[in-house]
N, C-alpha and C positions, 0 to 999 in steps of 0.2 A: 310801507308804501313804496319805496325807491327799490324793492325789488320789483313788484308790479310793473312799474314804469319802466325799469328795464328791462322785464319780460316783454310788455310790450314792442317796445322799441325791437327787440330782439326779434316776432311774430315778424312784425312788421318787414323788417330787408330782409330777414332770411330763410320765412316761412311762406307768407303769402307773395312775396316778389317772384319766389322761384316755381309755386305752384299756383298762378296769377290765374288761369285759365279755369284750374277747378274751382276757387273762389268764386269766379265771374259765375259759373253755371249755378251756382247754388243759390243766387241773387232771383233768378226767375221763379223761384218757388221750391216748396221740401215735399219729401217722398218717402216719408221715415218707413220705417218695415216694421215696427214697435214702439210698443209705448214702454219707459223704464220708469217703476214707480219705487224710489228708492229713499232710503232720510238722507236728511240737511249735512250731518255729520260729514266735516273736511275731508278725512282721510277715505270716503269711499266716493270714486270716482266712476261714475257708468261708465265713459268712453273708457278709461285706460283699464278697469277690469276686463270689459268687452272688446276691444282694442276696436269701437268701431270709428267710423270715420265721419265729418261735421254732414249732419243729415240726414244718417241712419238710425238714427234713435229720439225720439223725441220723451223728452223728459221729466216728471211731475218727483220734486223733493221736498219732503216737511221731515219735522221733528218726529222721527219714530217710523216712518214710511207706512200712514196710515192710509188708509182710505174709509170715510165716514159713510153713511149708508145713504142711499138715495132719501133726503129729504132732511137729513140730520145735517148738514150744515153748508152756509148758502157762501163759504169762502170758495178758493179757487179751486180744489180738488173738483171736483162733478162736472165745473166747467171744462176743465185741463180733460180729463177721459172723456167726454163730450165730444169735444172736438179731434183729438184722436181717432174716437173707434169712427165718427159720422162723417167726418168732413175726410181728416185724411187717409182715414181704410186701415187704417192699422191693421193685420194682422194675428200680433201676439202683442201680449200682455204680463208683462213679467211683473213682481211683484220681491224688492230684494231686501227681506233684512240684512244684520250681520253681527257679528258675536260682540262681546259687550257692548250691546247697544245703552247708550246712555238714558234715552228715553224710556225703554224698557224697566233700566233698574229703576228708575223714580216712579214706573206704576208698579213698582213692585213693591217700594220704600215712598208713600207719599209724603211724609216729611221731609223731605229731601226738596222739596218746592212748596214748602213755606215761605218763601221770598217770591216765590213765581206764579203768581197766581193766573196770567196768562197759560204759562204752559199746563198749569195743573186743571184750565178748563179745558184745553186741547186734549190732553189724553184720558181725559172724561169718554172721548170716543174708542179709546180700548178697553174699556168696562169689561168687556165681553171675554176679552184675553182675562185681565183679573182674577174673572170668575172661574175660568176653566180652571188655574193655573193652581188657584184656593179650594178649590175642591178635588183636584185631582192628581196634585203634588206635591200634599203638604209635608210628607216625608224627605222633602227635597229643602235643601238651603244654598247661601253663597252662587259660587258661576254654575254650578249645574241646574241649580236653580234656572239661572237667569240665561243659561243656553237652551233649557224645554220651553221657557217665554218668548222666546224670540222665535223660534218653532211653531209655537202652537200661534203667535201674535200675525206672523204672515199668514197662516192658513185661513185666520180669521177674516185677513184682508180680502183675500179672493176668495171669500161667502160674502163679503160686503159687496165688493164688486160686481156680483152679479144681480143686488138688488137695483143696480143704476139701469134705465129702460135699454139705453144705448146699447151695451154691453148686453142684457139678458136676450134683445133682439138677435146679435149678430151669434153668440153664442147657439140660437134654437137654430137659427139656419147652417150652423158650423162654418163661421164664415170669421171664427176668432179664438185664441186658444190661448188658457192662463197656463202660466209660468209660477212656482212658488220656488225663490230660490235665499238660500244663505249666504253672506259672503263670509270668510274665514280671515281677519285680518292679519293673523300670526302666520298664514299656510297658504293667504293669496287663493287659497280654493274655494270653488263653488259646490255647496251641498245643495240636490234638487230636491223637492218631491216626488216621489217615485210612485207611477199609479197601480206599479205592479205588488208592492207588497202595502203602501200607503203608511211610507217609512222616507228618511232623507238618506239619500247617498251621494255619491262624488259623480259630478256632473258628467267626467268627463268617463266615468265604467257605466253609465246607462247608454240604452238604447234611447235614441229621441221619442221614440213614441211612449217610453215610458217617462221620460221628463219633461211632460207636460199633460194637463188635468184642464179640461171643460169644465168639472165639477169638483171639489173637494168637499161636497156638504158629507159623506160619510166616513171623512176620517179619521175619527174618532171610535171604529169599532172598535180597534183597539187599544184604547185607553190612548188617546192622541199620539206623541212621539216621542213617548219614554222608549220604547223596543229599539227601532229604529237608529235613536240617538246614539246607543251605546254601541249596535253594528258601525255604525258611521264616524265612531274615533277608531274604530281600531286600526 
């Protein structure tokens, strides 16, 4: 806590004193250009990944970087993208896992939250990942495993997402556009989804029009993001 407090303190005279006037402007209301839907987990931070700056991003974080499906559950998630896409225009819609994700490995390992019987009914809402993952990668174990889950668990996200009305309205009009990306904790990179071969690659060798997806309901023609994956270390 006595670092906090001296972060604070520190924000305070030698952050906002010195850039006093854009604090002031940020006070009459926000104007984000996206929504970031990312997990709770410390170490990933939207603004310093995106280096954006206070206002440009508004932001929805849980355990797992889920989004449940319109009507499946009446916590904050529905309302957070709610307000987003309807009130302040959002946009884009990014949706960010990232490599060992913690959340991930316990729906992978349910034992593993035997003491957590909260979380273990929260990723109740990735069921859907589970099942892909057991049906369609059971030749896989360990991190390779559990970097095709965090793979297939985002893509899942943004099919979720479009069941919310808000989001499937602005999407018919083309008037919003998802994002499905990874973050790389070891490598600091971002792998996107890519609409051209409907594979992950490194954000920053796509074309933008290919790193980003209105729809991912058919990515899975090709056996989800085993192909993909293994272009995308090398």
């Amino acid at each position: 806590m006595d670092q906090l407090l001296t972060g604070l303190h520190q924000f305070h005279t030698d952050i906002f004193q010195h850039e006093r006037s854009f604090f002031e402007s940020l006070a009459s209301g926000q104007h984000p250009s996206a929504l970031f839907i990312g997990c709770s987990d410390s170490r990933v931070d939207p603004s310093i990944i995106t280096q954006a700056r206070l206002g440009e991003l508004f932001v929805l974080r849980n355990a797992g970087n889920i989004v449940p499906c319109h009507g499946a559950s009446n916590g904050g998630e529905p309302a957070t993208i709610e307000y987003a896409v309807t009130a302040l225009g959002v946009k884009d819609i990014i949706i960010c896992g990232h490599s060992g994700c913690g959340a991930i490995q316990a729906m992978l390992e349910p034992h593993r939250m035997d003491k957590l019987p909260l979380v273990r009914g929260w990723l109740n809402h990735a069921d859907a990942t589970r099942q892909i993952v057991a049906e369609n990668y059971s030749q896989y174990s360990g991190e390779e495993l559990l970097e095709i889950a965090v793979r297939e668990h985002v893509l899942v996200q943004i099919e979720n997402l479009q069941t919310h009305p808000s989001v499937a309205t602005k999407l018919q009009r083309g008037d919003l556009t998802l994002h499905a990306w990874i973050y790389g904790m070891n490598t600091g990179e971002i792998l996107a989804y890519s609409t051209k071969d409907g594979g992950f690659a490194s954000l920053t060798n796509l074309d933008p029009r290919e790193g980003s997806k209105r729809s991912v309901a058919n990515h899975r023609e090709s056996k989800g993001t085993k192909s993909s994956k293994k272009k995308s270390r090398a």
